[in-house]
N, C-alpha and C positions, 0 to 999 in steps of 0.2 A: 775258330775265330770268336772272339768274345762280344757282343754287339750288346749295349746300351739300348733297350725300346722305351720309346717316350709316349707321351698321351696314350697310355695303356690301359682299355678295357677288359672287365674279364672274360669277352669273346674275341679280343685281340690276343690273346694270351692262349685260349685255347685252340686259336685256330693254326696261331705262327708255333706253338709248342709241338703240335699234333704235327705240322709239315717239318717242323726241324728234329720231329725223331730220331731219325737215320742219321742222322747230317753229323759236325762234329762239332757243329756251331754251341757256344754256350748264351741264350738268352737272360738277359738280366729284366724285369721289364719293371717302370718307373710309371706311376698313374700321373709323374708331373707333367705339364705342357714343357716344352724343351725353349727353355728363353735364356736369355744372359744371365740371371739369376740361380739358373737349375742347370748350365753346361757343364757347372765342375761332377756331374753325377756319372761323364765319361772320358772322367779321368783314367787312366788304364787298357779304357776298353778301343777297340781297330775301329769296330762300325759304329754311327746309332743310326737306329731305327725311326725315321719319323713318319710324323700325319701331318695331313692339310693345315691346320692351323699351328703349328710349330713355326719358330720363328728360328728360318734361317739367313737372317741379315749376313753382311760380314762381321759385324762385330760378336754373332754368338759361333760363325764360323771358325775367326781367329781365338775363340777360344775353344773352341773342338781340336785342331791343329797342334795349339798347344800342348792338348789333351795327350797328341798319342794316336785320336783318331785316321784313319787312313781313306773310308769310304763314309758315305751317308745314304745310306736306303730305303729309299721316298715309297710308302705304302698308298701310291696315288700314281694317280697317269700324268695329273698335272703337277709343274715345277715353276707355278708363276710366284711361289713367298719361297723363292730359293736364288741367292744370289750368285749366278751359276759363273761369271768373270770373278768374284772373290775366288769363288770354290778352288778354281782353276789356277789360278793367281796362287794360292795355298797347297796347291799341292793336293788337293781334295779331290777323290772319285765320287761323282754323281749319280746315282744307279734308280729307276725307276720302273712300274710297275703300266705299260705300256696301254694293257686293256684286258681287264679281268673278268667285266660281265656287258656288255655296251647293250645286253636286253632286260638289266637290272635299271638300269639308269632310264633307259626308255619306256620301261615298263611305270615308272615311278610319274615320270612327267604325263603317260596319259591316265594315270587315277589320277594325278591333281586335275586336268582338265574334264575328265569326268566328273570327278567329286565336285568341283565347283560347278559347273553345268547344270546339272542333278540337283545340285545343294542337296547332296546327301549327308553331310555332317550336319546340317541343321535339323534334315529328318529327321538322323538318327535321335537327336535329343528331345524334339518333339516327343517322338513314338513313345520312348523311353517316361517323359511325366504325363504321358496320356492323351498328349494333344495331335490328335487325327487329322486336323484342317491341312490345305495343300495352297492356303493362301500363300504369297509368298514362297514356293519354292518351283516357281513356271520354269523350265529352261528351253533349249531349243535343241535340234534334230541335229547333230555334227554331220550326219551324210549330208552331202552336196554346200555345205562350208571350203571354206578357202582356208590352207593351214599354212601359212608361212614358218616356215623351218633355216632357223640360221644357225650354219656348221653343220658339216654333211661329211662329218669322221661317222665315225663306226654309231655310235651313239643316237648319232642324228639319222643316219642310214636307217637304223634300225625303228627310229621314233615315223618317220616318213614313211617304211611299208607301213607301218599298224594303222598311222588314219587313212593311210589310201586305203587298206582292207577295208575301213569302214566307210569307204564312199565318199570323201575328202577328196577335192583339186589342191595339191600338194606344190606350193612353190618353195623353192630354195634359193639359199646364199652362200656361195662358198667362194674362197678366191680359187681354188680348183675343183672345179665339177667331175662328180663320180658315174663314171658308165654304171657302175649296180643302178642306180637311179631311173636310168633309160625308161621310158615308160609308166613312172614311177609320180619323180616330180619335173616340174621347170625350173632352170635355172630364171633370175630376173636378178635387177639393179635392186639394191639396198630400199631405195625411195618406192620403185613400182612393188615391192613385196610390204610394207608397209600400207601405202595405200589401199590393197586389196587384199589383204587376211584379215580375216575375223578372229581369228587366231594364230599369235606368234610365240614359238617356244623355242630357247634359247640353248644350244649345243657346242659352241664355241670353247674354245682357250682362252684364259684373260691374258692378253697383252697391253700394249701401250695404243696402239689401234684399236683395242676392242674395250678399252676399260670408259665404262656406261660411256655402252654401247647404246644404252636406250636412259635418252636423258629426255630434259624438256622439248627440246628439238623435233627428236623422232616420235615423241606421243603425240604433238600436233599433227603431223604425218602422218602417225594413223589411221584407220577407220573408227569413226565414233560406236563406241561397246564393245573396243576390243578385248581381247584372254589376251592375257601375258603368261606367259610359264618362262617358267627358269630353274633347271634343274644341273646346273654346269658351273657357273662361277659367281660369287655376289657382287661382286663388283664390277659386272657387267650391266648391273644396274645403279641408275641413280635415284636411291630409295626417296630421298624429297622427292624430287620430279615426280615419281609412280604413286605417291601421298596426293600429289596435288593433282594429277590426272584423274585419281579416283573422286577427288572433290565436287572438279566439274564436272564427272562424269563422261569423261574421253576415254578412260579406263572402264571397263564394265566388271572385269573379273582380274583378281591376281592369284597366280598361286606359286609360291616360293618355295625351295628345298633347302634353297640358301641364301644367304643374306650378307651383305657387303663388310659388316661390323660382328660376323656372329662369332668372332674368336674368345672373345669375352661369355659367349651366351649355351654354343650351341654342345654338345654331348656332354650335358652337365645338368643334373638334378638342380635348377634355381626355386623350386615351387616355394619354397619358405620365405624365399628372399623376394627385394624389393627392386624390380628389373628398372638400370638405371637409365638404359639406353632409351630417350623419351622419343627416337623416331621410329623405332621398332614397337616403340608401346601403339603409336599413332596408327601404325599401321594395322597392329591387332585390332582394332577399333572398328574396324569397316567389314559389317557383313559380308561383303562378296573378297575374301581376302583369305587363304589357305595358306595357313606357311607349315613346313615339316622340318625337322632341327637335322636337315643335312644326313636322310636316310635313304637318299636314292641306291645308294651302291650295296645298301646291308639286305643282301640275299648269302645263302647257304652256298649258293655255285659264286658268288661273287666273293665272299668271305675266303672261300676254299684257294678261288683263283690268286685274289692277292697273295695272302699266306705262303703258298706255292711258290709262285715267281721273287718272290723277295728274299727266301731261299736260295732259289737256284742263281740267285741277283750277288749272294752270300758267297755261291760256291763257284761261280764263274771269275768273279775274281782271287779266287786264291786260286786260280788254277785247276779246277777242276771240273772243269768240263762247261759245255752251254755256253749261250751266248751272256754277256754284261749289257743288260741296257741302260747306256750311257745316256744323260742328260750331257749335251756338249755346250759352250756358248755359239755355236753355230744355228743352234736350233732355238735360238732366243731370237724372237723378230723381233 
């Protein structure tokens, strides 16, 4: 099969190369982001390959369609910038990467909560021009803290042991509750797990019910000084609101992997450039405020697992063997 890769790094390239050894697949791979402008690049080819920030509207669908294309193979668990009724409607297989490392992604959300806790990124640059003082970097004890956890997939599962390891009362939000959890956390209403976490960190799918999910609304709801984390979708927040919470100080701490606008910003060297996005700058502004340009998932077993599955996502639909993990519009809430 000939398959078109889009938003291609060159550890996307060694990692999908290295699993498609064997295979009979031919990779083509394109450093461009895959938008209406850049679809005629899979002209010829059966698959592409996309990431998170690719835009699959209908409009760059029906020119994939066009194209030739026959599948699209989502290098992501999520398929919420995927118009999966176009797809379907065109003739299009939706194939995606179900769950690669869920302790790469959980691992990532508690160093943001520790790193900001700690304020050890401020440390670090202290220590670094010599400055020793510990004024300014007080934080407090996460054992016997209240961790509010919404979304209790695999991710979230996995984020929920590690503070309860550390001595955390663990409440959760899921519209189905997970028996792993038993022991573990409480389920609660949306409004009672707001109220009483000190920290809430966000595991979710962005849908139409969960898109900011945490706007002006729910940060008055809060506990005053609360941690936010978010390491699952950006648009599960609403980045004004989390600006202005932090102003009055209803916010105590943010720390972001992703960012609601970051298709424009985020795995992309801008250091030379002049970042346009003036509420993302705002945001950089505020000491107690951690963002990481959407590295929760880039570990070596996480890198390996995608790669892998997108492959065998490759070889299941031609017929050989394994299962296809379909994106269906069934599975769109």
């Amino acid at each position: 099969m000939r398959v078109a890769v889009f938003s291609t790094k060159p550890y996307d390239e060694r990692f999908l190369s290295r699993a498609a050894n064997a295979s009979a697949h031919a990779l083509t791979f394109h450093e461009a982001r895959l938008v209406p402008a850049t679809a005629s690049l899979a002209e010829g080819y059966d698959a592409v390959c996309a990431f998170v920030n690719d835009d699959l509207s209908r409009a760059v669908l029906e020119r994939l369609a066009d194209a030739g294309v026959r599948l699209v193979a989502l290098r992501s668990a999520g398929f919420n910038h995927v118009d999966v009724a176009a797809a379907e409607a065109l003739g299009l297989h939706v194939a995606r990467v179900p769950a690669y490392s869920p302790h790469a992604v959980a691992e990532h959300a508690l160093a943001l909560l520790l790193a900001l806790n700690r304020k050890i990124y401020r440390a670090y640059n202290r220590v670094r021009e010599g400055n020793f003082s510990l004024e300014g970097l007080l934080g407090f004890d996460l054992a016997g803290k209240t961790v509010g956890v919404i979304g209790t997939g695999q991710i979230g599962r996995a984020f929920a042991r590690m503070v309860h390891g550390l001595g955390c009362e663990v409440l959760a939000l899921d519209p189905t509750p997970s028996p792993e959890l038993d022991g573990i956390a409480t389920y609660v209403e949306r409004d009672a797990l707001f109220a009483a976490s000190d920290v809430v960190s966000l595991h979710c799918p962005l849908t139409p019910e969960t898109y900011h999910l945490i706007d002006e609304g729910a940060i008055r709801r809060m506990k005053e000084g609360v941690t936010l984390i978010n390491t699952s979708r950006g648009q599960l927040v609403d980045t004004r609101a989390v600006v202005e919470g932090l102003k009055d100080g209803r916010i105590g701490r943010v720390g972001l992997d992703v960012y609601e606008e970051e298709g424009d910003l985020f795995f992309e060297d801008l250091s030379n450039r002049v970042i346009r996005d003036d509420v993302f700058a705002r945001l950089q502004t505020f000491p107690n405020v951690l963002v990481t340009g959407h590295q929760g998932f880039f570990t070596e077993e996480a890198l390996t697992n995608i790669a892998a599955t997108t492959v065998a996502n490759l070889d299941a639909f031609e017929g050989r063997g394994g299962e296809l993990h379909r994106v269906t519009r069934a599975m769109v809430v």
